[in-house]
Steps between C-alpha positions, in 0.01 A plus 500: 500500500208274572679207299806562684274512879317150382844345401678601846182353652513167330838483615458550810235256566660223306835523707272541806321133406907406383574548826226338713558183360730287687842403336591129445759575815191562720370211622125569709464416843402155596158498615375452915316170547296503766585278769317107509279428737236188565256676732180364507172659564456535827895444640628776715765712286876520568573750746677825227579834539462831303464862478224698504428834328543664876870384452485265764502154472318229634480090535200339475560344821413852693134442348463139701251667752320642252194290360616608102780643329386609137817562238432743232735558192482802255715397237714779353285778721715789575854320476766536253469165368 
């Protein structure tokens, strides 16, 4: 019974790695290149927009009042990707 359990195991996990690797029909995404750009200390930085965690969005050209605007990315934190 316990050679029979191990055997159905084996299986298992072989056609689970069988499966996982991508057939010659699947081709993988191409991969996002960050945009160029020739910025130089000290230039002033396009004016862009994005979204916050809050859901809103927001340009960077709502900060121009403000004396600094400090970015902060957490790669990967708490998203699907």
């Amino acid at each position: 019974m316990i050679k029979t359990a191990f055997s159905f195991f084996f299986l298992l996990v072989a056609v689970s790695i069988a499966a996982a690797q991508p057939t010659p029909t699947q081709t993988p995404a191409p991969a996002k290149t960050a945009p160029h750009t020739n910025l130089k200390v000290g230039q002033a930085a396009p004016d862009f927009t994005l979204r916050a965690t809050d859901g809103k969005t927001y340009k960077l050209s709502d900060f121009k009042s403000k004396k600094s605007v400090v970015l902060a990315f957490y790669v990967l934190a708490f998203t699907g990707g």
